[in-house]
Structures are given as C-alpha cells and as structure tokens.
DRENNUDREN-867521 format. One record per residue (C-alpha): residue in three letters; z, y, x. Coordinates in nm, 4 decimals, always signed. Example, Ala and Ser with C-alpha at 12.3 -4.5 7.8 and 13.67 -1.06 7.14 Angstrom:
BEGIN
+-----+----------+----------+----------+
:  aa :        Z :        Y :        X :
+-----+----------+----------+----------+
: ala :  +0.7800 :  -0.4500 :  +1.2300 :
: ser :  +0.7140 :  -0.1060 :  +1.3670 :
+-----+----------+----------+----------+
***
This chain:
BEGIN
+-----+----------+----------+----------+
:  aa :        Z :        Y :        X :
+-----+----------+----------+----------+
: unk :  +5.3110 :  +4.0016 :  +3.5061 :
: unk :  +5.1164 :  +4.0730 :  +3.7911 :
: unk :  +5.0002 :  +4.4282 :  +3.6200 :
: unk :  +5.3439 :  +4.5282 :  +3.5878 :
: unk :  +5.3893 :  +4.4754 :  +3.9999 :
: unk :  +5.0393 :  +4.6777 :  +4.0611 :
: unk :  +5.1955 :  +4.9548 :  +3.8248 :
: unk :  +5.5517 :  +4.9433 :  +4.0197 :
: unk :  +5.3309 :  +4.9634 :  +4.3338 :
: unk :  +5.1073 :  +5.2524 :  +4.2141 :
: unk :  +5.3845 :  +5.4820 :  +4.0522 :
: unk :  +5.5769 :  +5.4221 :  +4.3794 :
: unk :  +5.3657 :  +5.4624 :  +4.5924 :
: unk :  +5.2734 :  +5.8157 :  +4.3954 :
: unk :  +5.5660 :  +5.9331 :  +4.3713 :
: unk :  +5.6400 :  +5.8512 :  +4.7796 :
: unk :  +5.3332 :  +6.0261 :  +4.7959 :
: unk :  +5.4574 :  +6.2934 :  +4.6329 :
: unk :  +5.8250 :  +6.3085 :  +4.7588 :
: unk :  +5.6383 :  +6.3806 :  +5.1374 :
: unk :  +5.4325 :  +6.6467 :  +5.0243 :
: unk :  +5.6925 :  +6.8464 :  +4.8559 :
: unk :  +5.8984 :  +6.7907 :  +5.1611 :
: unk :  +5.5748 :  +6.9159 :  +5.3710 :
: unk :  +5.5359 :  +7.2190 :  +5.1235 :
: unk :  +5.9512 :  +7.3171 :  +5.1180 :
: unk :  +6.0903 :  +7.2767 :  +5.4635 :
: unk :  +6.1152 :  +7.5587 :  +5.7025 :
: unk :  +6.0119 :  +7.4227 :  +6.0678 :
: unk :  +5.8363 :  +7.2243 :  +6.2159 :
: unk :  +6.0580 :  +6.9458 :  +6.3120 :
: unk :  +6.2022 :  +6.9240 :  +5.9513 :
: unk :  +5.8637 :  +6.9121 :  +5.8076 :
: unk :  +5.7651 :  +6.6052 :  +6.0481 :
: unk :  +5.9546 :  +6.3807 :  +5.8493 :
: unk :  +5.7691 :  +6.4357 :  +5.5228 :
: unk :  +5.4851 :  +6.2622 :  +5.6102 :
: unk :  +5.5822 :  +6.0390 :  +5.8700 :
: unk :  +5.8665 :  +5.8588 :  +5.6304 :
: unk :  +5.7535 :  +5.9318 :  +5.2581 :
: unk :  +5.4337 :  +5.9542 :  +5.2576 :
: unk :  +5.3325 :  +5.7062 :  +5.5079 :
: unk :  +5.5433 :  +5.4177 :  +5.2428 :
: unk :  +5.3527 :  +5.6004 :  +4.9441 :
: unk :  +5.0153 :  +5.5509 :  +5.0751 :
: unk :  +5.0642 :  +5.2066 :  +5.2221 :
: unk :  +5.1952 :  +5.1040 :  +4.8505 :
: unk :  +4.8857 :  +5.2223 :  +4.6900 :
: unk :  +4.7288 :  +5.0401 :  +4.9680 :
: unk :  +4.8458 :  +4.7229 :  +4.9364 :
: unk :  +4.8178 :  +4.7402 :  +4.5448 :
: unk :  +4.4355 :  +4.8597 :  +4.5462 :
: unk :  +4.4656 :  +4.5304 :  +4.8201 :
: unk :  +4.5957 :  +4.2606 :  +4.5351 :
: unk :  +4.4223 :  +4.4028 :  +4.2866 :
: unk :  +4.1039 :  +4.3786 :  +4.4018 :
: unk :  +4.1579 :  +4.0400 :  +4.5910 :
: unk :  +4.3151 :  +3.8915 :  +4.2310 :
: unk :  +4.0362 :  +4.0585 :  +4.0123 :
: unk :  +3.7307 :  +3.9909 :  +4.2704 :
: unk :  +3.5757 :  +3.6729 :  +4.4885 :
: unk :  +3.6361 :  +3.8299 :  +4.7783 :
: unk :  +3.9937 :  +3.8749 :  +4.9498 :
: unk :  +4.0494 :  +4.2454 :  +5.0130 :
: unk :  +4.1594 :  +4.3010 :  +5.3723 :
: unk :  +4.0053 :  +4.6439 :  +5.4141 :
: unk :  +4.3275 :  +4.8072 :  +5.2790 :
: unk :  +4.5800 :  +4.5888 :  +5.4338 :
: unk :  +4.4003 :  +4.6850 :  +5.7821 :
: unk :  +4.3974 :  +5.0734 :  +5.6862 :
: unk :  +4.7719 :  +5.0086 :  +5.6311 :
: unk :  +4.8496 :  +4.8277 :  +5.9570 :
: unk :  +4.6530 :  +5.1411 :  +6.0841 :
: unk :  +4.8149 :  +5.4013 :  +5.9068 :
: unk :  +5.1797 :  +5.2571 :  +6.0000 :
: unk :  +5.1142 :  +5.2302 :  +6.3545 :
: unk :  +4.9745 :  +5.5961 :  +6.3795 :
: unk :  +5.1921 :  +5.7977 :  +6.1721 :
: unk :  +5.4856 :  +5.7885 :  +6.4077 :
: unk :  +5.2933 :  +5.7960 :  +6.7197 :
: unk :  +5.1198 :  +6.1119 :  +6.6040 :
: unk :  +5.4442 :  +6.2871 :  +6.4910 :
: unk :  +5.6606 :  +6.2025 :  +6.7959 :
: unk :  +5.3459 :  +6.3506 :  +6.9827 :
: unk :  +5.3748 :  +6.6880 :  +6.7530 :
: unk :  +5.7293 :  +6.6627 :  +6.8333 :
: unk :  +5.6601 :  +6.6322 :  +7.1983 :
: unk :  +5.4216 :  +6.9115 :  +7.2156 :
: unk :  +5.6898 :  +7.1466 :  +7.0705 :
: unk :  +5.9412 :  +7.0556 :  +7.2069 :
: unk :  +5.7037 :  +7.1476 :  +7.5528 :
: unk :  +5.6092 :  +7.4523 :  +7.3675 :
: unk :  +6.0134 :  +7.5843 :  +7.3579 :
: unk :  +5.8970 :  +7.6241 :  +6.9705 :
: unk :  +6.2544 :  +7.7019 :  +6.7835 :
: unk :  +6.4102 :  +7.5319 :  +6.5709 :
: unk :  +6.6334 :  +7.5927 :  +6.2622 :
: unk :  +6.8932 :  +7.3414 :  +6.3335 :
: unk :  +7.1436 :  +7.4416 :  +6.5498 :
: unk :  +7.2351 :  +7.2717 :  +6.8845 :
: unk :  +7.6145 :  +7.0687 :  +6.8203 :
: unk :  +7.8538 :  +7.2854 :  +7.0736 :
: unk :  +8.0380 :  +6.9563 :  +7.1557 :
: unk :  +7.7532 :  +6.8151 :  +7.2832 :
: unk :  +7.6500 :  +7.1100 :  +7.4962 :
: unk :  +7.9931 :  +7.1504 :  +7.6809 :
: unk :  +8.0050 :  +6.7636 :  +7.7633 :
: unk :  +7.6692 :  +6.7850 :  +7.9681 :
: unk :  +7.7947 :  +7.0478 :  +8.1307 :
: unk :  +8.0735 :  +6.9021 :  +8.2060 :
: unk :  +7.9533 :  +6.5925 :  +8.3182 :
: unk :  +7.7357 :  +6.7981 :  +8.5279 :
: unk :  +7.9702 :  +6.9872 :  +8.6739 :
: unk :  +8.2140 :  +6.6476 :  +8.7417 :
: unk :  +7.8793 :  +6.5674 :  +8.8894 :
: unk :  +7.8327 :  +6.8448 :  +9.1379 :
: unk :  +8.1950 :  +6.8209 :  +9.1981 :
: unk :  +8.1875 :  +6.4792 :  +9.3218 :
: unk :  +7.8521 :  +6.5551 :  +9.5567 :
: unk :  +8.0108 :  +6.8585 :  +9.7148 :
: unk :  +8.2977 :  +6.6520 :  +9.8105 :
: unk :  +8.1239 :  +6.3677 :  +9.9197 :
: unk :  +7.8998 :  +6.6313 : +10.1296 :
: unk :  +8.2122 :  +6.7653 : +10.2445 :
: unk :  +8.3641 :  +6.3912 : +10.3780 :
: unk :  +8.0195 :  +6.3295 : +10.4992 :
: unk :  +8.0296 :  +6.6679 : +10.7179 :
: unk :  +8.3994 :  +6.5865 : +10.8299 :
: unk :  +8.2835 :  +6.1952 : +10.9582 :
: unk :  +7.9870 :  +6.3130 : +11.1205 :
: unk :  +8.2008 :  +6.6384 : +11.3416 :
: unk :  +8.4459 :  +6.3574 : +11.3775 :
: unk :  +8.2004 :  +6.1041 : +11.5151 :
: unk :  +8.0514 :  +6.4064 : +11.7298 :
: unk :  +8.4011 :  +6.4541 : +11.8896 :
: unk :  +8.4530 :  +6.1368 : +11.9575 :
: unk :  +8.1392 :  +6.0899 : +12.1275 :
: unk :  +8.2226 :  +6.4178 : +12.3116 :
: unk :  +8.5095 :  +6.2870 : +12.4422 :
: unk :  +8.4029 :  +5.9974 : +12.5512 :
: unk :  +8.1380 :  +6.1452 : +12.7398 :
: unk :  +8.4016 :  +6.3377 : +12.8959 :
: unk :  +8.5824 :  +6.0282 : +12.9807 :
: unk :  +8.3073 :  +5.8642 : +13.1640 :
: unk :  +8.2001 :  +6.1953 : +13.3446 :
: unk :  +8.5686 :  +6.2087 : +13.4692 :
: unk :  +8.5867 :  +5.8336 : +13.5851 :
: unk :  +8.2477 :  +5.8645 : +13.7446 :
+-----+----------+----------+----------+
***
C-alpha cells in the first residue's frame, strides 16, 4: 500500500513538475511565465520531496528530515522570489501582454478627480473663512480706533 502512495506522489509530483515547465517554455511575458514555477512546479517538487522523505524514513533507521526541510525552504522562497521578479518589473515599466480593464482605469480617475474636486472646494471655503475672519478683524480694529 504504501508503494502505491510513493508512486501517486512521484508521478504527481512529475507531472506538476512538468505542467510548470511547459508553462515556463509556452507563455509570452514575463508576468504570465511567473506563475509556472511559482504554482506548478513548486507542488511538483515538494511531492517528490516529501515522497523521497517517507521513503527513505520507512525503508531506512534514520527519519529523513533533510527533504521535508528543503520543502519548508522551497515553499517559503518560491513566492517571495517571484513577487520580487514581479516587483522589479513592474519598477522596470517592463510591458505586459494583458491588457489594463478600462473600467477600472476610469474609476481611479474618477475617484481622483471627485478627490481633487472636493480639495479645491474645501481650499476654496478655507480661503473664504480666512478673508472673512480678516474682515472681521479689520473692522473691529476700525471700531476700536474710532472709539479711542
């Protein structure tokens, strides 16, 4: 029984394995080819992992933990480095294939421009308290000059 689990593991694991590389090998940019070996692959080689793990902890005195702690490794790294890679392009302006949604687009401009709205009129209420304040204070100055 337990040889049929190690097989499931190792043919899954290849054909992750597998699945990520083509996807490396066939897509067109960069930020499509990220998730070949961030999603597939990373699963595919942590199967084979953990079944070299059990195998050689079942078949052997010694429990294997050198693969389980490549794993651990291996599934903490793989999406740090690629949202990294992402990063850096993303700095770099590198282009992309996928189009930008249009909806999305003309709501952040709109928002920003419901957003300048608001400032310039609170800029303008601010400037109308303040020359109100200043006549005020004019004319009260006036007041006591007169009654002085």
């Amino acid at each position: 029984m337990l040889e049929y689990f190690l097989s499931f593991l190792i043919l899954t694991g290849a054909l992750l394995t597998f699945i990520g590389s083509l996807g490396l090998v066939r897509l067109k940019d960069l930020y499509t080819r990220l998730h070949g070996p961030t999603k597939a692959t990373t699963l595919g080689v942590g199967s084979l992992l953990i079944a070299s793990s059990i195998y050689f902890s079942t078949y052997t005195e010694s429990v294997s933990l050198h693969e389980v702690l490549i794993t651990l490794f291996l599934f903490i790294t793989a999406p740090v480095s690629a949202h990294l890679l992402a990063k850096a392009a993303l700095h770099l302006n590198l282009h992309s294939i996928a189009k930008t949604p249009e909806n999305d687009t003309e709501a952040e401009s709109d928002t920003a421009d419901a957003i300048e709205k608001e400032n310039s009129a609170d800029s303008t209420e601010n400037a109308k308290s303040a020359e109100s304040a200043r006549k005020l204070s004019e004319n009260s100055d006036r007041s006591e000059g007169e009654a002085g």
